[in-house]
N, C-alpha and C positions, 0 to 999 in steps of 0.2 A: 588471535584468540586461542586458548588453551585447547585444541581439539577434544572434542567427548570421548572418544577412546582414548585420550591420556589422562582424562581428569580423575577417573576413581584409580588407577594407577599412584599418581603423584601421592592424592591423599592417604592411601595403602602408606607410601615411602614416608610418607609425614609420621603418621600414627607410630610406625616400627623403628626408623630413627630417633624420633620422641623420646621413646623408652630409656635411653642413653640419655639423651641431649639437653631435655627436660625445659623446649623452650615455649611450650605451650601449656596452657590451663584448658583448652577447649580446640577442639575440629570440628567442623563443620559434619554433619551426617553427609551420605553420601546423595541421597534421594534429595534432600535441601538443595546440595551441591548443585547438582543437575538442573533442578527446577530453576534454581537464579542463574546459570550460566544463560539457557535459553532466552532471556529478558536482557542479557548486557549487552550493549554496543557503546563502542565510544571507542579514542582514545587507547582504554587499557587493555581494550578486548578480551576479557576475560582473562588478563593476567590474573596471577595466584599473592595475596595482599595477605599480610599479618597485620594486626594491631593489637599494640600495647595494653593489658588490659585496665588501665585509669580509663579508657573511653567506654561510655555504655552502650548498651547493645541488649534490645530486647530477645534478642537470638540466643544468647550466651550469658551464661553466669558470668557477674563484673565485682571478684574479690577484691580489685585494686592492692591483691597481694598481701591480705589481712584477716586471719580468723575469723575477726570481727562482723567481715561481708561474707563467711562462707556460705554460697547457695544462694548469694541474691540475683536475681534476676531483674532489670530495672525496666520501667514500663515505656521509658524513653528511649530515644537515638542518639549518639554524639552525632553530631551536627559533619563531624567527618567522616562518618560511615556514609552518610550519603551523596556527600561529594565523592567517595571511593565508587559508589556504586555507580550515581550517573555519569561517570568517567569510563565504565566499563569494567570495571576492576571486582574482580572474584574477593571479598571476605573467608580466606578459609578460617579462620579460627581466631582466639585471642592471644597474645602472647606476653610470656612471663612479665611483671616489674617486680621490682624490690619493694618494698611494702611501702605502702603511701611514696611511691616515687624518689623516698629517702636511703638509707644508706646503710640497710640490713641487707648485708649479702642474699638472694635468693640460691636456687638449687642448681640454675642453668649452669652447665659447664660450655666452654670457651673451643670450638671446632678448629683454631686455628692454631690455640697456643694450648696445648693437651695441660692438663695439670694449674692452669690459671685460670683465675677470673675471667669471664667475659665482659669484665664492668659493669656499670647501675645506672640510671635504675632501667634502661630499658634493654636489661641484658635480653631477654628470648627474642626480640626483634632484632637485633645483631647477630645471633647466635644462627637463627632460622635460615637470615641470609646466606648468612658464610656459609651455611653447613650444605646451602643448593637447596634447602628445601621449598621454598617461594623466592619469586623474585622482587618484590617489594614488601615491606613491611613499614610500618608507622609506629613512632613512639614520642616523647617529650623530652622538651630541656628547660628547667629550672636554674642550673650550674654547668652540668658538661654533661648530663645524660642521653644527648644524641652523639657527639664529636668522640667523646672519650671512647664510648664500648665498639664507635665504629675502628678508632685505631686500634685499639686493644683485640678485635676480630677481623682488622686485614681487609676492609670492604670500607667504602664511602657511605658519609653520614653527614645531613644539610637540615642546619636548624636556616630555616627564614629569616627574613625582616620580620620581629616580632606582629603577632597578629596580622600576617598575611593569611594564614590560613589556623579558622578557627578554635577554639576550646570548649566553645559551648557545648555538656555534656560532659567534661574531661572531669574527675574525681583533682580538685584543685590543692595546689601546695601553696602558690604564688601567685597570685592573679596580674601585679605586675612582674612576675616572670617567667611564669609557667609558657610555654611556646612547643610547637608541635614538630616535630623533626621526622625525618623521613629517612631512609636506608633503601641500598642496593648495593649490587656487588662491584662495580666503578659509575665515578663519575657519570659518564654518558648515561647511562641507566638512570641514575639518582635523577639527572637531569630531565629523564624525559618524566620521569614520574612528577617532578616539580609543577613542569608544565602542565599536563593531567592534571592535577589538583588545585591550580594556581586560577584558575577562570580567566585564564588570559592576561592574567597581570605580571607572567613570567616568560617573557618571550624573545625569540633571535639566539636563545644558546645554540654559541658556534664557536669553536677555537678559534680566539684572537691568531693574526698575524703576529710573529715573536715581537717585532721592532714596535708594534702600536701597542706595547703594556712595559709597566714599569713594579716591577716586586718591590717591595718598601720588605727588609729584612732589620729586625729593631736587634742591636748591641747589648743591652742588656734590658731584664723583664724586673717590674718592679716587686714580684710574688716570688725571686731566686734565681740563680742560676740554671743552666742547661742540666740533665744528668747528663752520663755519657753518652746514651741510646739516645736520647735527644738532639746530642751535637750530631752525632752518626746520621742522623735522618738528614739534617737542616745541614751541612757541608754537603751532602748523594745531591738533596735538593739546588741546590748554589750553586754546584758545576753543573747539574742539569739542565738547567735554564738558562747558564748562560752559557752553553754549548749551544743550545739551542739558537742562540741570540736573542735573547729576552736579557734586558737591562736589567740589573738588581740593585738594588739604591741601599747601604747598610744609613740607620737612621737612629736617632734617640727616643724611646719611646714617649708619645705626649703625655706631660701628666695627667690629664684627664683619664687616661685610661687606669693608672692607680689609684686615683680617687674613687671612679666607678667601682674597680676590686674594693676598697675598702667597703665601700658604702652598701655593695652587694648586701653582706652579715646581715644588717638592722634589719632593713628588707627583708630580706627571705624572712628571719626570725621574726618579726613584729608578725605575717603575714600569716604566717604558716601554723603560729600558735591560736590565729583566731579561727582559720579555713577548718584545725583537725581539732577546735573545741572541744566540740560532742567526743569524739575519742577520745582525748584527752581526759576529760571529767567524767563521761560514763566508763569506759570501757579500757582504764588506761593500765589494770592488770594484762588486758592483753594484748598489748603493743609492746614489742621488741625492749630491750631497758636502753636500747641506742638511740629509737626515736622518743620515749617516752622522757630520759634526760634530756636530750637536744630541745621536745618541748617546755618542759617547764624552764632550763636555762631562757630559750625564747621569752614566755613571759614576762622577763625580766625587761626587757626589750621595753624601753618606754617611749610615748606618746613623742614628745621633744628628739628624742632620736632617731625615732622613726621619721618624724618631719625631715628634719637635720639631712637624712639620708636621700632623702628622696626631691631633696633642694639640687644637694650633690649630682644625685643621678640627671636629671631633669638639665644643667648646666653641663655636666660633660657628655649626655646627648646632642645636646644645641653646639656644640665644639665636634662632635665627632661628623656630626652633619656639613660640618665646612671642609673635615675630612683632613688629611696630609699632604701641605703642596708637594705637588711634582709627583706622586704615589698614586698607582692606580687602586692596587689591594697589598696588603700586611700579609706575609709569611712567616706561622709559627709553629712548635708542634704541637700536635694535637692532642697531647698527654704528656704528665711530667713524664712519663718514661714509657715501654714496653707493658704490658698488662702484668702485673704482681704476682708472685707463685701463689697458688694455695688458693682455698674462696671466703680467707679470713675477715678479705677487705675488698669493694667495686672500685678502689684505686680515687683519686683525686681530680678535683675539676681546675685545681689552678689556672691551668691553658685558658678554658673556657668561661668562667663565671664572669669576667667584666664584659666580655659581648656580649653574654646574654643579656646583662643588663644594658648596655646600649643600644641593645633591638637590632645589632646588625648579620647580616646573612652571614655565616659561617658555614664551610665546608672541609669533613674532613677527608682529605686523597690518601687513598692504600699507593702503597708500590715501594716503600721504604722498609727497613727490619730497624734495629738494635743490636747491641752488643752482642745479645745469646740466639740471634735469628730471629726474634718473634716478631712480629706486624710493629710496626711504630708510624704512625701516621702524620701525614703534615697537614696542617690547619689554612687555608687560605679564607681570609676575610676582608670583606667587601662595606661601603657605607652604606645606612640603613636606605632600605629603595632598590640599592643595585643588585639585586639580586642575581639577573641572567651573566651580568659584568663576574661576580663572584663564580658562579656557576662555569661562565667561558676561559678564566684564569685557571679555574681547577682542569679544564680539559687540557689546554697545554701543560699543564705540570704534568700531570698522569701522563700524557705522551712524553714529556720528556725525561721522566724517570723508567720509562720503558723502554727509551732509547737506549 
């Protein structure tokens, strides 16, 4: 538990790094602070939790990163603040997204790669992490906005088995692909947080013994080639693990998995044009012109292809469920590349978007760079279900990229 004479300390460090770091919209008062510490036990023991602000929170203004919400205050709970709480876990504050979860750069700068993005949309929950300020935080993945900003900030980032852990209350993009993801500074950490939040249905993360896993490593990706920073990660990773003695199987990727990336587009867009309607038609002078074009192209998105897609999706879940013989989990990187200079752009979910649509656990491991030094993460993914299986893969990676 956070001891009481470190608590208003830490929040002091939040508040004054803040200023620079710009990964929060809200901190907790300090007198609040105190009084909820006193009531936690669990688990988290009064660990120090960020969360995203798409989740509501009668405590906290919840702009969901949009003018539009400036100053609301919502008279409900996301349904995962109180699992944080009865877990034991401190809420200090809200933390940055890019506006409706979509792909307007926000202000947060990136603690690890000075001068770059820290990715989207839930850059101030990866930011907070890395920077030391808390050591858990919570945010969503629709495409890659848990995996990506975790490589892009050098720290672990674990989207679930879709709808293991809820959204009710979450300010929606996708309903079938909206999923809540979670952050820490490695592996073990992310891991123990899983379990804390998991109600028991994530359990036994242990580093597998080398010889009882097999890395399934795919030849080529159907969304492009490697960049460099990418081969650089996935080669560190290859001799590490099999220094280690962990098998690596190089494989073809099943087409199922490119069909899911394709079929991702219609989805999201059918989905996401009806969730931000009311934006849309009331209010849509003040929505960014990158979500406001992305929604009206959505629009476009009809009825027959939205089925189409979701035929698709539905068929390469049911195939991804029987999984890869001989392959325990899939090793890939967690970003087309190193985090992108500048904060012109939250960088790309390629890596990521076809797991999220087949619902399965994704984790992304720090310990790798790129060509110019920065964080470049590698992605290990697991079948939908195996969760702690994904989770236990990623502990021997991490250790043997530290090797």
């Amino acid at each position: 538990m956070t001891p009481s004479n470190d608590l208003l300390p830490s929040l002091a460090r939040i508040r004054e790094a803040d200023v620079e770091l710009k990964a929060f919209t809200a901190v907790i008062a300090d007198d609040a602070a105190i009084a909820a510490t006193r009531k936690l036990a669990g688990p988290l023991a009064g660990r120090l939790v960020g969360v995203k602000d798409i989740f509501d929170s009668p405590d906290f203004v919840s702009s969901y990163g949009s003018p539009i919400y400036a100053g609301y205050r919502p008279a409900t709970e996301a349904a995962m603040l109180g699992i944080i709480r009865s877990a034991g876990g401190l809420v200090v504050g809200k933390t940055v997204t890019t506006e409706f979860a979509f792909l307007q750069p926000a202000a947060t700068v990136n603690p690890a790669a000075p001068g770059c993005t820290p990715g989207g949309s839930s850059a101030g929950s990866a930011a907070a992490v890395a920077a030391g300020l808390i050591e858990y935080s919570v945010g969503s993945q629709t495409g890659g906005s848990t995996v990506r900003p975790a490589s892009y900030c050098g720290i672990a980032g674990f989207k679930p088995t879709f709808a293991l852990l809820p959204t009710a209350g979450v300010k929606c993009f996708s309903w079938s692909l909206d999923t809540v993801g979670l952050f820490a500074r490695t592996v073990g950490e992310v891991s123990e947080f899983a379990q804390a939040l998991s109600g028991g249905r994530i359990v036994g993360v242990a580093r597998p013994e080398a010889k009882d896993i097999v890395v399934g490593v795919p030849e080529s990706y159907p969304w492009g080639d490697l960049s460099a920073s990418a081969r650089l990660a996935m080669d560190r990773a290859v001799l590490a693990l099999e220094a280690a003695g962990v098998r690596v199987a190089r494989l073809a990727m099943p087409s199922w998995v490119g069909e899911a990336f394709k079929a991702h587009d219609a989805i999201q867009g059918w989905e996401a044009a009806r969730a931000l309607a009311v934006e849309y038609e009331q209010h849509g002078a003040r929505l960014s012109p990158l979500l406001r074009d992305y929604l009206q192209t959505a629009r476009e998105v009809g009825d027959e292809d939205y089925a189409s897609a979701q035929g698709i999706a539905h068929r390469s879940r049911q195939q991804c469920v029987e999984w890869i013989e001989g392959v325990d989990v899939l090793l890939t990187p967690s970003a087309p590349d190193e985090a992108p200079e500048g904060y012109g752009s939250t960088g790309a979910s390629t890596f990521n978007r076809a797991w999220t649509l087949l619902a399965t656990p994704t984790l992304g491991v720090p310990g790798a760079v790129g060509v110019n030094g920065r964080p470049m993460g590698l992605q290990v993914i697991a079948p939908a279900g195996e969760d702690a299986k994904c989770l236990s893969a990623g502990l021997l990676l991490e250790a043997a990229l530290r090797g």
